[in-house]
VEXRO-449470 format. One record per residue: residue in three letters; x, y, z of N, C-alpha, C in turn. Coordinates in steps of 0.001 Angstrom, whole numbers, plus 500000, padded with zeros to 6 digits. Layout:
N
alaXYZXYZXYZ ...
//
This chain:
353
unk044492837474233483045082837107232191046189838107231850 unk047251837697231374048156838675231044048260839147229697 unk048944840193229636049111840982227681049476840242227474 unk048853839849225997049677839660224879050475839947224192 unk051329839456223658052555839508222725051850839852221647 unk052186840967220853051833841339220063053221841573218676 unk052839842048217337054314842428216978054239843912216659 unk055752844176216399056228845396216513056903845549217597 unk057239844418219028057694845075219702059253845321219515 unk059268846558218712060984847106218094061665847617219423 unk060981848045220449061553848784221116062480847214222444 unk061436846751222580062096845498223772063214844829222584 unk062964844635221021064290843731220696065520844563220188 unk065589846397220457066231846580220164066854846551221587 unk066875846528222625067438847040223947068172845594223644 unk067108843957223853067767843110223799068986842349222855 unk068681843262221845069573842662221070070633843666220882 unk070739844948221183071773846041220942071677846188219776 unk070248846653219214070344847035217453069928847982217438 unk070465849144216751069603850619216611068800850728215025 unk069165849739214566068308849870213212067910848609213253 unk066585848453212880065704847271212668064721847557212009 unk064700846581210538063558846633209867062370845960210139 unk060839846855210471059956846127210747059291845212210329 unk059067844255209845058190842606209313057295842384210140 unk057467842553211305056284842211211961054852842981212551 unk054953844131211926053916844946212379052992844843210700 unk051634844986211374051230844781209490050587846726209452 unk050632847372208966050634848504209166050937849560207316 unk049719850212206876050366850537205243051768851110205129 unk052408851045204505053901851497204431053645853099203786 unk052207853551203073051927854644203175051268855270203996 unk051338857164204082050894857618204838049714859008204048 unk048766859087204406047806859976203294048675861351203942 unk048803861935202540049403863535202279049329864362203187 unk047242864314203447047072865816204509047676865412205817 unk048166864302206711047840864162208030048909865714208495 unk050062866128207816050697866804208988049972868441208246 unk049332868380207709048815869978207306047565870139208354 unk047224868420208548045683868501209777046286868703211102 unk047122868277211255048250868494212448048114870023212612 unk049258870659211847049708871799211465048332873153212055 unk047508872769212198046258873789212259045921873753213756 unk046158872754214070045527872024215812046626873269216498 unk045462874195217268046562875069218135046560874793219224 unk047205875194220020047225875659221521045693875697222191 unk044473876793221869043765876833222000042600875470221920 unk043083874550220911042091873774220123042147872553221267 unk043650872400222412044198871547223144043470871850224808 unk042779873341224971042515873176226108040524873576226322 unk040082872689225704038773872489225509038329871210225549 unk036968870599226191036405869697226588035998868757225299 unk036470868207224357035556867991223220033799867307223598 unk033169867251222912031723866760222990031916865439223639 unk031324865287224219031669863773225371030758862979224670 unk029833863260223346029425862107222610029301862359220953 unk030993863266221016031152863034219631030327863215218517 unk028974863855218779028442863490217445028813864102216051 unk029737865134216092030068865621214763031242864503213891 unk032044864122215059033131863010214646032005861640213984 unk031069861169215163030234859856214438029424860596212927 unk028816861977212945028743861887211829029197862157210481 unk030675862549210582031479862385209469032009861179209713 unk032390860264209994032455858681209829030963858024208993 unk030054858297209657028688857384209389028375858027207558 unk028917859045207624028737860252206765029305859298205250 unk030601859218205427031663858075204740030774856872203934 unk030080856509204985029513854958204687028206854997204546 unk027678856356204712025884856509204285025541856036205033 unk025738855921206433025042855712208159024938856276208692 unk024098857278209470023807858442210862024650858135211829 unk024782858935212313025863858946213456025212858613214226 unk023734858258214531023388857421215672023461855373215662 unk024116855292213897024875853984214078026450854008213875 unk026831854842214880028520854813215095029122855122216388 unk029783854439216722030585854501218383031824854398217593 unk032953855565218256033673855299217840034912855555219665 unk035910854727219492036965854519220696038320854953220296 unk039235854696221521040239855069221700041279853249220466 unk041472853505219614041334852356218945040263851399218773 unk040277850562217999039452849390217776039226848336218482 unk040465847997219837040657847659220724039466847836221813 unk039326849412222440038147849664222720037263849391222705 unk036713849554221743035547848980221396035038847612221510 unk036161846806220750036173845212221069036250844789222703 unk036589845844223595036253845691225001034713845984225897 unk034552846952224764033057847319225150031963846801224910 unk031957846101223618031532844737223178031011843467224363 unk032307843191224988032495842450225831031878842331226993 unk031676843571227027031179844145228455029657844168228352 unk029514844061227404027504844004227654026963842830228338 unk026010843313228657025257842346230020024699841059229280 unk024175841273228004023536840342227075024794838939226439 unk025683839799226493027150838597226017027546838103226819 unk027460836706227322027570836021228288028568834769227598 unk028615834344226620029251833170226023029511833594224151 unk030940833889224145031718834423223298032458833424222215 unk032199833391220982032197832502220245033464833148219442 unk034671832599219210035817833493218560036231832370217196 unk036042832502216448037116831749214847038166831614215054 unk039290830700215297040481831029215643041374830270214149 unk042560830899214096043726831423214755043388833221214288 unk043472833953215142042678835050215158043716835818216428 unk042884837192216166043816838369217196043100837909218405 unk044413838360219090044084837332220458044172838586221274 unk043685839551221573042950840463222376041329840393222145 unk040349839799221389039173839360221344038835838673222366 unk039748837366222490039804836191224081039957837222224824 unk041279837875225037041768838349226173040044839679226980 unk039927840443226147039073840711226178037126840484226687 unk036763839039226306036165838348226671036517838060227878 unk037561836972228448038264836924229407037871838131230635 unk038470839245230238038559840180231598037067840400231645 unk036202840457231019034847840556231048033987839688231864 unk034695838545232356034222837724232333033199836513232073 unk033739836681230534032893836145230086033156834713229495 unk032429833657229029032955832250228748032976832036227340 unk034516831784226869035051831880225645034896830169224826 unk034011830100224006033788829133222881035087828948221734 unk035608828077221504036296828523220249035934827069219363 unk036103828196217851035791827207216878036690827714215675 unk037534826569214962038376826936213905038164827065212616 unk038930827610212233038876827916210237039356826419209534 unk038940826084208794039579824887207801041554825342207545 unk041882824331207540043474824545206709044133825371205999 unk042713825923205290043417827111204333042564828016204430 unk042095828142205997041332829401206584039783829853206037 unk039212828987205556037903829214205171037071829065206544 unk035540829478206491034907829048207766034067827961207314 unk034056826848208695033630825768208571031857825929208756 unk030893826461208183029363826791208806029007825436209448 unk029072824307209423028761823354209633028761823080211135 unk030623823212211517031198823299212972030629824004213234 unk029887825595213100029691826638213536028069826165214403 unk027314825428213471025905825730213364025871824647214653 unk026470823472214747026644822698215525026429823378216959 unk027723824397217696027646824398218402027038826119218872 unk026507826581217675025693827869218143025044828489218918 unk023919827299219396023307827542220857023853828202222405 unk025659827233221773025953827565223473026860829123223428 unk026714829831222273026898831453222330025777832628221842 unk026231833711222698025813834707222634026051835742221496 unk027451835889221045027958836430219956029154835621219816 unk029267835693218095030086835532217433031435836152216617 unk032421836274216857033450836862216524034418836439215441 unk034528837355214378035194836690213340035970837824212435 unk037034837523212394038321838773211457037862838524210222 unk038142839706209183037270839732208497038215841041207179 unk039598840159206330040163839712206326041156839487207730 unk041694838460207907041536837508209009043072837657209427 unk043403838220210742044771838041211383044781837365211765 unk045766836228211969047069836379210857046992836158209443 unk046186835091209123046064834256208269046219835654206651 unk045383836656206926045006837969205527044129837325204780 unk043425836228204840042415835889203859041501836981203968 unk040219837380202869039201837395202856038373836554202451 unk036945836434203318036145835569203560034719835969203257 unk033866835131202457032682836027201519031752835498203162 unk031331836552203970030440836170204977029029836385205140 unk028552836213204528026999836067203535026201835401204530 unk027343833930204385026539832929204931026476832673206162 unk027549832922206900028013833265208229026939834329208882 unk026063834965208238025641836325208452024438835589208675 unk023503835049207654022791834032207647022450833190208559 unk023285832400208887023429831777210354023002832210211426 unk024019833266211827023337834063213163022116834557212926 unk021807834949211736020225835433211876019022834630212230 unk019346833306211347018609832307211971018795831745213319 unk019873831945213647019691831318215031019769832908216127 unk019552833841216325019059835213216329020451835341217488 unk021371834967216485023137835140217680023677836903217430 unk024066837481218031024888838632218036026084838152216806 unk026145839055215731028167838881215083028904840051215153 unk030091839665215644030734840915215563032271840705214224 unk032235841143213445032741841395212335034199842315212626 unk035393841994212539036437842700212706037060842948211106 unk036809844384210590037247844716209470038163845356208917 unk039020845570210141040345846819210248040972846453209140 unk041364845445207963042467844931207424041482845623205632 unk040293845322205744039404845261204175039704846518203476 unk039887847761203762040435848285202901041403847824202058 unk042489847590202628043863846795201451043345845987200661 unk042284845205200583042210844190200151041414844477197967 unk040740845751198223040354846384197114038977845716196761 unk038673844891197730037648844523197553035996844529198242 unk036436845859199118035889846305200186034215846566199774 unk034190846519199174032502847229198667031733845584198286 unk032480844618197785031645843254198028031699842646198662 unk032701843077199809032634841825200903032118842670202224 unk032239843983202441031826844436203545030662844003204195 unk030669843412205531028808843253206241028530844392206283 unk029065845326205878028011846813205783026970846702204702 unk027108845738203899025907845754202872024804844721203642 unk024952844333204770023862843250205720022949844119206488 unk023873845342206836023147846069208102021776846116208158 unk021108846321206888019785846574206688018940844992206951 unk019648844369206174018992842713206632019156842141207985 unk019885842344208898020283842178209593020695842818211056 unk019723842723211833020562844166213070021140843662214141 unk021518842606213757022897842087215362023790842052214837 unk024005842446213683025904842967213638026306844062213743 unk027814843853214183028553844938214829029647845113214077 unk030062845833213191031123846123212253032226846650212699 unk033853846327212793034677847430213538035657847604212506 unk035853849078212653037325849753211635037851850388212378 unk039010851184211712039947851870212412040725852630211406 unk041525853610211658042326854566210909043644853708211047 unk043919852770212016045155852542212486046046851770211393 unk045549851090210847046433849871210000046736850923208328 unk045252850955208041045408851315206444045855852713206647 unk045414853767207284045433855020207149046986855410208127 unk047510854125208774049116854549209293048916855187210011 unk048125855319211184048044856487212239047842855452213479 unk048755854537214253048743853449214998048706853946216356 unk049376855407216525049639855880217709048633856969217732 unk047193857468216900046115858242216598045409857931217713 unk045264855983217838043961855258218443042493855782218027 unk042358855882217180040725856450216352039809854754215565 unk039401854142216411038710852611215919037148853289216099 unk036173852897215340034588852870214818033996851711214862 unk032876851603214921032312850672214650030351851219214773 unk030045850228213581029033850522213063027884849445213564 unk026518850006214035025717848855214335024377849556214496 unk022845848327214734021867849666214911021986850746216206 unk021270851688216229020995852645217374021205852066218275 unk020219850843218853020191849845219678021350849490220648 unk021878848888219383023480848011219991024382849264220399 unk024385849929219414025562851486219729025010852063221205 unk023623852223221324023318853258222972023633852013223703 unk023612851284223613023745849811224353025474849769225072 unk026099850004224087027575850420223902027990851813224966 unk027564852724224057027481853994224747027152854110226226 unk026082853238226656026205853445227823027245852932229056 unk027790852004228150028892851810229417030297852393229289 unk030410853129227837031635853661227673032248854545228740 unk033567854635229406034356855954229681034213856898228844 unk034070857679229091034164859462228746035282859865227962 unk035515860556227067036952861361226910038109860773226367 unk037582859422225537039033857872225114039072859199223833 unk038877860149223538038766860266222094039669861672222241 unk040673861964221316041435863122221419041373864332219786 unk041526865533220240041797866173219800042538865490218461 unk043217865127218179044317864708217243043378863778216165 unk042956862775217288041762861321216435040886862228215687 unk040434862963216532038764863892216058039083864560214599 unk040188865110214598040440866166213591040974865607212096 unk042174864258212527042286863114211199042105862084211229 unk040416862176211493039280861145211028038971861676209609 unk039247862854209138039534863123207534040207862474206672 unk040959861484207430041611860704206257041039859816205702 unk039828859764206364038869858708205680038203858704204053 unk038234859941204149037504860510202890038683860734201480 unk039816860330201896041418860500201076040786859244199791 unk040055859233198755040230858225198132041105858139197183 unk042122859067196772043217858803195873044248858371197247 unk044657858478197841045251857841198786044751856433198639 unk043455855654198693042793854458199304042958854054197688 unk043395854709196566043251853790195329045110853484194892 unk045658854654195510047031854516195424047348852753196236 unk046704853212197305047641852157198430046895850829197918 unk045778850566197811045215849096197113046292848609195604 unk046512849684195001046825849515193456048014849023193900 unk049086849436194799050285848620195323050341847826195967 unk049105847314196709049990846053197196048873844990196399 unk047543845051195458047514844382195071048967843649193705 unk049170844654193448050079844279192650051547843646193274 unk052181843958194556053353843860195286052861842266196208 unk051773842394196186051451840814196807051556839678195907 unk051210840078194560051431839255193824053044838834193430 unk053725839493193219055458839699192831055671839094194206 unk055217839278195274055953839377196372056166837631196886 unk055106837228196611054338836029197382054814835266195914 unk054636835412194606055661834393193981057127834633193863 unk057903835022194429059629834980194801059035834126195674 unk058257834279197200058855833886198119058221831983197949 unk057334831984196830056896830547196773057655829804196117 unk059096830179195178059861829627194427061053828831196076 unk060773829701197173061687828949197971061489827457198756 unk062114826488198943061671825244198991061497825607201312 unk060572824558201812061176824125202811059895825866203435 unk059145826063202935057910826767203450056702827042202782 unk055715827276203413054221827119203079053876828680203024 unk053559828617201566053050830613201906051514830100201223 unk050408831031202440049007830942202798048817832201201829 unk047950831927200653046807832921199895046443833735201341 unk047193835453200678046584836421201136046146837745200304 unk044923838054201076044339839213200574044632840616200604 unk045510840878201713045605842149202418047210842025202417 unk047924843155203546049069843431203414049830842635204177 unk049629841323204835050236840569205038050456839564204741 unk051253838274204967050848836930204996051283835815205943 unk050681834819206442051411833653207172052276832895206485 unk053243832376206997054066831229205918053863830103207176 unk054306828686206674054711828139207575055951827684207503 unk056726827088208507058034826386208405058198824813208286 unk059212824821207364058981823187207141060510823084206674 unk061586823297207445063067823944206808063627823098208517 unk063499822962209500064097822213211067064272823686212007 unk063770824889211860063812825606212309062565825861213452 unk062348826598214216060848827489214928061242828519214732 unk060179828965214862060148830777214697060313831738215406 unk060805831086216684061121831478217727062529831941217344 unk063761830726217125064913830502216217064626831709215169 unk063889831136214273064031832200213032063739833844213420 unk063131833876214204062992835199214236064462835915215276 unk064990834763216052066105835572216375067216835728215583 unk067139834608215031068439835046213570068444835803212694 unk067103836175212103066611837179211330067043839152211875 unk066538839020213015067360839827214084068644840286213881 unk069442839351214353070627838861214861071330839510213804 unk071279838823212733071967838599211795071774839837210342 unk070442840092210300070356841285209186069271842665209862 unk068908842596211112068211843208211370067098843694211181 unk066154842575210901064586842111210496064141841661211302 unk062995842051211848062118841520212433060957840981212258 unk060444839774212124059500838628211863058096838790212954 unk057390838424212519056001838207213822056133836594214007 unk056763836481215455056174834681215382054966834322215921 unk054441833436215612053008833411215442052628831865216711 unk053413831868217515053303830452217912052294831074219422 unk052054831578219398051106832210220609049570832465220150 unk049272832350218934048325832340218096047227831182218227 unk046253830858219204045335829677219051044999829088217946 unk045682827668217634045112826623216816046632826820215816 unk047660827904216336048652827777215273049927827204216422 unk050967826754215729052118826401217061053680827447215935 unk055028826558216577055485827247216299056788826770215011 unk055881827057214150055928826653212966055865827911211412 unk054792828964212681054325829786212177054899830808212085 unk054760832080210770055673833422211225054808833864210252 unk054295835388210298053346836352210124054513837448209284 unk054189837820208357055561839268207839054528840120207282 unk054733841083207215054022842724206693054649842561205495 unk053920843088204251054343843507202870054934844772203078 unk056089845012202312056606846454202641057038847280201053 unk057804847924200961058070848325199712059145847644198975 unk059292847440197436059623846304196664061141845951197227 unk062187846989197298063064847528198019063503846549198966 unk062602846639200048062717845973201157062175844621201188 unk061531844589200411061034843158200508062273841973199399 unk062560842879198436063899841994197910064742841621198630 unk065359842784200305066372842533200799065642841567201249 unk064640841324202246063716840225202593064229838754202368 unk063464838919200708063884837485200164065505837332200179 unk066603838004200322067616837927199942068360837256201448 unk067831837692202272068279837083204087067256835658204234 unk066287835911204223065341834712204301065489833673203279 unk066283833412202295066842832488201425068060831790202080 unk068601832937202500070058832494202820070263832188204330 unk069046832412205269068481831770206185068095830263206031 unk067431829764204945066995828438204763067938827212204015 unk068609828291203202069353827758202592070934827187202977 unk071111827694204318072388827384205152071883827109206278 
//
């Protein structure tokens, strides 16, 4: 199976297009960055760089588990969130992989190299989950996979019942939560409030999106003892660096985590009515710092995203590689008010000519 297309790739469209400045849209990523990271930097010496760290982490799992009132014997944490979602994969017990789609498509890919046999089942129209479709064909998986607020789409999704389900039918879930911080609503929707009812879920976060540290690779994930030594035992050694280990402190930043919610709940709102006053596209209720639109103007997004390029030096996520979406679709990051005016100000005059 080959990589995926992912966005952000600034570096391949600046070569191709001869642009040295390009504004990013397509990476979803906080446009803030918490205060301490370069003072945590700043301390990391020479010395601190040529030492073995603990090859099972436990001081790192238990200031994470620490965070969320869990022992560090329910935390694995990887070289990103990615990781993990590979290691997942790799257990002997997951044999038939159940994914929600239109969804991040390194989950398949993942499954895939595992070799394992990929189920898919979709979200309703306006991205809700269907339990019905689900319960139907449950039997023929092992675990269940579901974003959680949901790439691309940014919904959040109350998964209660979803949770429910697998319990009764005694399925593995694995819960992808990297996006729920932004959303400010993290404490009622988290399956971290299931763990106790529930011990086949697998929770995953990361520093990467909310906390702006993309090139850190520091992803967690929370589950019983069980599932984690289960994990642990097939992990590589050593995915975890000096750098990850030390600002995994940003976790604990909560004026940072009330700053960055308080803006984009508010900037999603401003943001997403400009862009619904424009005729000739579909903008999808989102929760988090992104959103899908669709196109309905004679364009693809293939097109739009090279003109967008081309022409003002923006870059779009097209979304037509996305299972269950075609190319119709385009994915944009919320950014600061600033930039998102110039935004609406090219993307008007994109549709409008």
């Amino acid at each position: 199976m080959t990589q995926i297309k992912h966005g952000a790739d600034t570096n391949e469209i600046k070569i191709k297009y001869n642009i040295d400045n390009l504004v990013d849209y397509s990476s979803n990523v906080n446009i803030f960055s918490p205060e301490q990271v370069e003072e945590i930097i700043s301390k990391i010496t020479s010395k601190d760089l040529n030492y073995y760290l603990d090859i099972n982490y436990i001081e790192l799992r238990r200031k994470i588990g620490n965070r969320y009132n869990l022992k560090a014997e329910n935390v694995i944490v990887g070289n990103g969130s990615t990781e993990i979602m590979f290691l997942i994969m790799k257990l002997e017990y997951v044999k038939n992989v159940g994914i929600i789609n239109p969804t991040f498509g390194e989950y398949e890919r993942a499954a895939s190299l595992a070799g394992k046999n990929v189920v898919d089942f979709f979200y309703e129209d306006d991205f809700t989950i269907n339990l019905k479709n689900i319960e139907r064909d449950i039997d023929k998986i092992d675990i269940l996979v579901v974003c959680n607020p949901n790439n691309p789409s940014g919904n959040l999704n109350n998964v209660e019942e979803l949770i429910l389900l697998c319990k009764k039918h005694n399925k593995l879930l694995m819960i992808d939560e990297t996006f729920i911080e932004f959303t400010g609503e993290e404490q009622k929707y988290t399956a971290l409030n299931y763990l106790e009812m529930y011990e086949n879920i697998i929770i995953i976060r990361a520093v990467t999106k909310f906390y702006a540290l993309t090139s850190v690779r520091l992803g967690y994930a929370f589950s019983t003892s069980k599932i984690i030594n289960d994990m642990w035992a097939i992990k590589e050694p050593w995915t975890i660096n000096i750098f990850a280990e030390k600002l995994a402190d940003v976790i604990y930043d909560l004026k940072f985590l009330e700053k960055s919610q308080c803006y984009y709940k508010n900037e999603i709102i401003r943001f997403s009515n400009e862009l619904s006053k424009i005729e000739g596209i579909r903008i999808y209720p989102t929760d988090t710092n992104f959103m899908l639109i669709k196109l309905n103007f004679g364009k693809t997004s293939s097109e739009l995203k090279e003109i967008m390029v081309k022409k003002y030096g923006i870059l779009i996520r097209d979304c037509s590689n996305f299972k269950g979406l075609n190319d119709s679709f385009i994915r944009i990051n919320i950014k600061d008010s600033v930039n998102n005016d110039n935004f609406l100000k090219c993307f008007k005059d994109v549709i409008c000519n």
